[in-house]
C-alpha positions in Angstrom: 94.1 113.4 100.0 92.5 112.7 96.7 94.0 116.1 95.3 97.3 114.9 96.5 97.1 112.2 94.5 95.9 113.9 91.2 99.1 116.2 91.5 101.6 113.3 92.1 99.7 111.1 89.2 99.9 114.4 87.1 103.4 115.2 88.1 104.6 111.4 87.6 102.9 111.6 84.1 104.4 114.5 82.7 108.2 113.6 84.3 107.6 110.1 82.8 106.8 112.0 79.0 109.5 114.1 79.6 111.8 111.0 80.9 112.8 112.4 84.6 109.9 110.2 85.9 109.9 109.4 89.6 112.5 110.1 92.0 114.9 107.4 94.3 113.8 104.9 96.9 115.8 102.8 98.8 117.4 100.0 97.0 115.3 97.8 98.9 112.4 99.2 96.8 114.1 96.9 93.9 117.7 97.5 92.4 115.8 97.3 88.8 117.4 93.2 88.9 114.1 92.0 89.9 113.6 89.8 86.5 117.2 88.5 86.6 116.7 87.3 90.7 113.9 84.8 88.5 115.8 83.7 86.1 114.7 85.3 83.4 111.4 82.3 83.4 107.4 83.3 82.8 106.8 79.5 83.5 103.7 79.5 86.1 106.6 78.4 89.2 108.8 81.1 88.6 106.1 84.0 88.8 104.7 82.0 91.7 107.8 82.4 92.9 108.5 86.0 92.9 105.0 86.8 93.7 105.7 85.2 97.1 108.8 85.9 97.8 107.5 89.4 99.8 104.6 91.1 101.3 104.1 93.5 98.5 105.5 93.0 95.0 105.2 95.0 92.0 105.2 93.6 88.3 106.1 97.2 86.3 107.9 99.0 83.2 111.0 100.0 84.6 112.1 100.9 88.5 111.1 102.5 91.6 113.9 105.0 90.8 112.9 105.4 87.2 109.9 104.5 86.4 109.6 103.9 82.2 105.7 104.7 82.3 103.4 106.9 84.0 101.0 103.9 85.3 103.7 102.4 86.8 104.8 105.2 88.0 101.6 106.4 89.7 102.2 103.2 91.9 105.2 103.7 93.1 104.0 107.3 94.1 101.2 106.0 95.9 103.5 103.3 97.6 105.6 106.4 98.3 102.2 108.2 99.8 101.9 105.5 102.2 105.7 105.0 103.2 105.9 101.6 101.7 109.5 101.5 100.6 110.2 97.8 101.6 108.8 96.1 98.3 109.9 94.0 95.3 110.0 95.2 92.1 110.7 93.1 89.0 111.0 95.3 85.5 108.8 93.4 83.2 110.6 95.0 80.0 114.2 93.3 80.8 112.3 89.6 80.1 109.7 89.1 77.8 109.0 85.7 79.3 108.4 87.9 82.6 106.3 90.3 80.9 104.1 87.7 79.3 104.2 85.4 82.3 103.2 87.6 84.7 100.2 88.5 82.3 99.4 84.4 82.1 99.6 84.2 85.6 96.9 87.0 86.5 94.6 86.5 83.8 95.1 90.6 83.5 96.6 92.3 80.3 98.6 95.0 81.6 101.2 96.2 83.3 102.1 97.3 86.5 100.4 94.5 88.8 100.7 94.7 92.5 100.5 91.7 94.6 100.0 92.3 98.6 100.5 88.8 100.1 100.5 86.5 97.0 97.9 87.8 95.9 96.7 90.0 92.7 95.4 93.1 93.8 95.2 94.7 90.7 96.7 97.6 88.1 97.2 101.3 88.7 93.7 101.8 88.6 92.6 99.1 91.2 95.4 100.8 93.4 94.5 104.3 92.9 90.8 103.7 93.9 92.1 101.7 96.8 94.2 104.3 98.3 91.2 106.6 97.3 88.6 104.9 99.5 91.0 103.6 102.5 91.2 100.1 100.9 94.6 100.4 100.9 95.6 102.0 104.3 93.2 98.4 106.0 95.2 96.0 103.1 98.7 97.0 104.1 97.7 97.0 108.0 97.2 93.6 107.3 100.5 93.3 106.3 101.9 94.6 109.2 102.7 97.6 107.4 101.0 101.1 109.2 100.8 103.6 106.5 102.3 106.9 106.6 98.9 108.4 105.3 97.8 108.0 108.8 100.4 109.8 110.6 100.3 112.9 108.3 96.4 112.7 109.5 97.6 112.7 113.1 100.4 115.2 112.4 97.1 117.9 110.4 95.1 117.0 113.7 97.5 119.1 116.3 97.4 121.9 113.8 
């Protein structure tokens, strides 16, 4: 699993340098008019707001179908890992006030941030580790969300 992840991180890196980064989820993943839907505000409300406005929501540089960095696109690969197409995803560089907001609001510096549930989960790094260890597979079952991760496990079991 963990070499999986290295090749989709390095893959989403080097399409992202080379500007082909990431390739389409469903339009439910986030149209890319995530910032307008909040009125263009980084006031504490409005990011409170959008944070709870769905089970997993996603603060990042660009779209689900084109990511603008390879950080934020490493999450949406690993969202992709686990079949979680269902999400928000608000593009932090079409509103300043969001971008800056968002970073208020968390007390965390950069961007992407993922929230599961209203609440701050963490950067690509916090989410990488977590779908490293199983974190991640236990925080979305919580959700109500049964990754895909595990039925690729059943699938290599029959083999």
């Amino acid at each position: 699993m963990r070499a999986a992840v290295r090749t989709a991180w390095r893959i989403g890196t080097a399409a992202a340098l080379r500007g082909r980064a990431g390739r389409p989820l469903s339009q439910a993943a986030g149209d890319g008019g995530g910032a307008e839907r909040g009125g263009g505000s980084g006031s504490r409300e409005a990011v409170e707001r959008l944070v709870r406005e769905h089970p997993v929501v996603v603060f990042m540089k660009g779209s689900p179908a084109q990511p603008l960095c390879g950080f934020s696109n490493a999450v949406v690969q690993i969202l992709r890992l686990h079949g979680v197409e269902d999400y928000r995803a608000h593009d932090v560089l079409q509103d300043p006030d969001l971008r800056q907001g968002i970073k208020n609001y968390s007390n965390w510096p950069t961007i992407p941030q993922v929230y599961l549930n209203g609440e701050f989960v963490g950067g690509c790094d916090i989410l990488l580790q977590m779908h490293q260890n199983g974190d991640l597979v236990e925080e979305l079952k919580k959700l109500g969300i049964r990754s895909a991760l595990l039925d690729a496990e059943k699938d290599q079991e029959k083999k």
